[in-house]
C-alpha positions as a Markdown table, in Angstrom:
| # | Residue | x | y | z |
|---|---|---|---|---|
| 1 | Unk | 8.7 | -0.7 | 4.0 |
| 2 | Unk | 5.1 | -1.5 | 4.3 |
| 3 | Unk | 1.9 | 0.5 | 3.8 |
| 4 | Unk | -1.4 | 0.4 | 3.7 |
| 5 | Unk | -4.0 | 3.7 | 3.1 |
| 6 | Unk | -1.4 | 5.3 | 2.4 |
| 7 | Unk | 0.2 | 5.2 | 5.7 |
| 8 | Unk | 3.8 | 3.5 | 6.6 |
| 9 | Unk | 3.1 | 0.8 | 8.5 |
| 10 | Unk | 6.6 | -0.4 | 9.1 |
| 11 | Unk | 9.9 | 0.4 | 7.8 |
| 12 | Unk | 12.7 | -1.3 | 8.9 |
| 13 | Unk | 16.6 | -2.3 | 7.3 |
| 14 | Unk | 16.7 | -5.2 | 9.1 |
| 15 | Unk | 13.9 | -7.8 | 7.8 |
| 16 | Unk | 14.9 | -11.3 | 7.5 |
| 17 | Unk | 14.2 | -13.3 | 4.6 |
| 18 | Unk | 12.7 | -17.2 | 5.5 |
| 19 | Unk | 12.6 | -19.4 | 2.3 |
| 20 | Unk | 10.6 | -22.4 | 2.6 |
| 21 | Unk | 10.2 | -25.2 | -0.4 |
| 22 | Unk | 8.4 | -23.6 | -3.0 |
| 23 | Unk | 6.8 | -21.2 | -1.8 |
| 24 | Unk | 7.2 | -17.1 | -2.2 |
| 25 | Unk | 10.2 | -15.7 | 0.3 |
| 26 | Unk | 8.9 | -13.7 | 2.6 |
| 27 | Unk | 10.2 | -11.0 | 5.2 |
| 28 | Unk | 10.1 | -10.8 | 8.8 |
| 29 | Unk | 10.1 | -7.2 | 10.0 |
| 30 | Unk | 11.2 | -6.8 | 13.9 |
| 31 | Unk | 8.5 | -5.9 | 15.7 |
| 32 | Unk | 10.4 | -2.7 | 17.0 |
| 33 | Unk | 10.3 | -1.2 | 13.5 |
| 34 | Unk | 6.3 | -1.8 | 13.5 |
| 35 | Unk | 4.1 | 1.0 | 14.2 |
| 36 | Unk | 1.8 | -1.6 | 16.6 |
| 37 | Unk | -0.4 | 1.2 | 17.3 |
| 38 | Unk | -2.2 | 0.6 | 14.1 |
| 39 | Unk | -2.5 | -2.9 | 14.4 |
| 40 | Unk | -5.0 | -4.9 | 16.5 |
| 41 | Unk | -4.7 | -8.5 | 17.4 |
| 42 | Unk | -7.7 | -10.8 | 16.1 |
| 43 | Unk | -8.6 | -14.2 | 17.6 |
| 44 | Unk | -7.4 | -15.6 | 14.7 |
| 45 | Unk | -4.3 | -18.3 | 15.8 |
| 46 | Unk | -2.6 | -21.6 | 13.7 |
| 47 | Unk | 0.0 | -23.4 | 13.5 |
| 48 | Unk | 2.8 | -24.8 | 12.1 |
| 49 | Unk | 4.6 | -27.8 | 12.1 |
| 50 | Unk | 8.0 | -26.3 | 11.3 |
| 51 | Unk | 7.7 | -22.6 | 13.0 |
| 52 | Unk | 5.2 | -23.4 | 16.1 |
| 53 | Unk | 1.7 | -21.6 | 17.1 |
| 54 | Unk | 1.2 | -18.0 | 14.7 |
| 55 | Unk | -0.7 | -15.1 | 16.0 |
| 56 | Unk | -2.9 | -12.6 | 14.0 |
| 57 | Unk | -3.2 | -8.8 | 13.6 |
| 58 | Unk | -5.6 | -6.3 | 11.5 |
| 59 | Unk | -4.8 | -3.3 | 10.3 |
| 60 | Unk | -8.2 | -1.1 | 10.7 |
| 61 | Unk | -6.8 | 1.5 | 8.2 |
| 62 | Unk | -6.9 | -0.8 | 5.8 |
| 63 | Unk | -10.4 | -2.1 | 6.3 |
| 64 | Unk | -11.6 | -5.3 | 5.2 |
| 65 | Unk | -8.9 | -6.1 | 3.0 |
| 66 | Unk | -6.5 | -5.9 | 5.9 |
| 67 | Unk | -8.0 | -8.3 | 8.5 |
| 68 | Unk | -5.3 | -10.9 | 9.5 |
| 69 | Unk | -3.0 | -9.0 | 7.6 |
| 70 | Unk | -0.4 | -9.7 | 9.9 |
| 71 | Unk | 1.0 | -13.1 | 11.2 |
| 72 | Unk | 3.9 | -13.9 | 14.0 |
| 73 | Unk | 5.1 | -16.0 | 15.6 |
| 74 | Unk | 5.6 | -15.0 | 19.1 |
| 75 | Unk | 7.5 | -18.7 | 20.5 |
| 76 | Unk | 8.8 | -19.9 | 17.5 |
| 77 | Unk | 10.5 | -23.0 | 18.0 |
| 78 | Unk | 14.0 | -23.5 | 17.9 |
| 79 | Unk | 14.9 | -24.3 | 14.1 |
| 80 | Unk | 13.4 | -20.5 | 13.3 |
| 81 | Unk | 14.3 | -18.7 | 16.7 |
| 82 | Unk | 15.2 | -15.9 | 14.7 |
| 83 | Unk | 11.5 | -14.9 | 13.5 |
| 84 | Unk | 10.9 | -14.1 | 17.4 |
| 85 | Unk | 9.6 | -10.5 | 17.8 |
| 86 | Unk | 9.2 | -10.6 | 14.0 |
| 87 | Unk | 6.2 | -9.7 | 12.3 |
| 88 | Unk | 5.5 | -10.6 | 8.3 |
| 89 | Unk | 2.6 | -9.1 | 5.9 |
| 90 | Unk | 0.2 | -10.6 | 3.3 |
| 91 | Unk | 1.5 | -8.8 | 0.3 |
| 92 | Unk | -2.7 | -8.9 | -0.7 |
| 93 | Unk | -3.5 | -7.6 | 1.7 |
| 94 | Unk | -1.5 | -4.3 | 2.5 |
| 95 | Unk | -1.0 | -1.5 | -0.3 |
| 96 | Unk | 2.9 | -2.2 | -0.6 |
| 97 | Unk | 6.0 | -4.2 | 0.5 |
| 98 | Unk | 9.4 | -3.0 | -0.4 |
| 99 | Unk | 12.7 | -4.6 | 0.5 |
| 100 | Unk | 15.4 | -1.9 | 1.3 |
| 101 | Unk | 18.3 | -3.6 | 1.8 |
| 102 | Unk | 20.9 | -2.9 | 4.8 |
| 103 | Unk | 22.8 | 0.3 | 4.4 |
């Protein structure tokens, strides 16, 4: 579950975990269980060398603290094909992340 104001952003049972070298794990929430209507995608874009071009999304609720908030990677290449139609949150930047694992 994520929020931010107060507000669920997403809440899902079905995030996927993607460990890389030392840094933090973090989880990839399908973009079905995303409320997208309280996102809006920034100009922002990077990329990768391992996971491809990343896309960007604010979260207006959460005002300046939650611009690029949100990353994806909409044409991941093939070595993380499973982040597709995945969405992941700076934990800094968004009021709460909870992992609730698969019933």
């Amino acid at each position: 579950m994520v929020s931010v104001a107060g507000r669920v952003i997403a809440e899902t049972r079905e995030a996927l975990t993607l460990r890389e070298a030392a840094y933090p794990a973090v989880l990839y929430i399908p973009r079905k269980d995303v409320d997208m209507a309280l996102l809006e995608r920034t100009d922002r874009a990077t990329y990768c060398p391992y996971k491809g071009k990343c896309a960007y999304y604010s979260i207006p609720l959460g005002g300046k603290r939650s611009v690029n908030a949100v990353w994806t990677y909409e044409d991941p290449f093939a070595a993380v094909a499973e982040i597709k139609d995945h969405l992941a949150f700076y934990p800094d930047r968004v009021e709460a992340i909870e992992e609730r694992p698969a019933v």
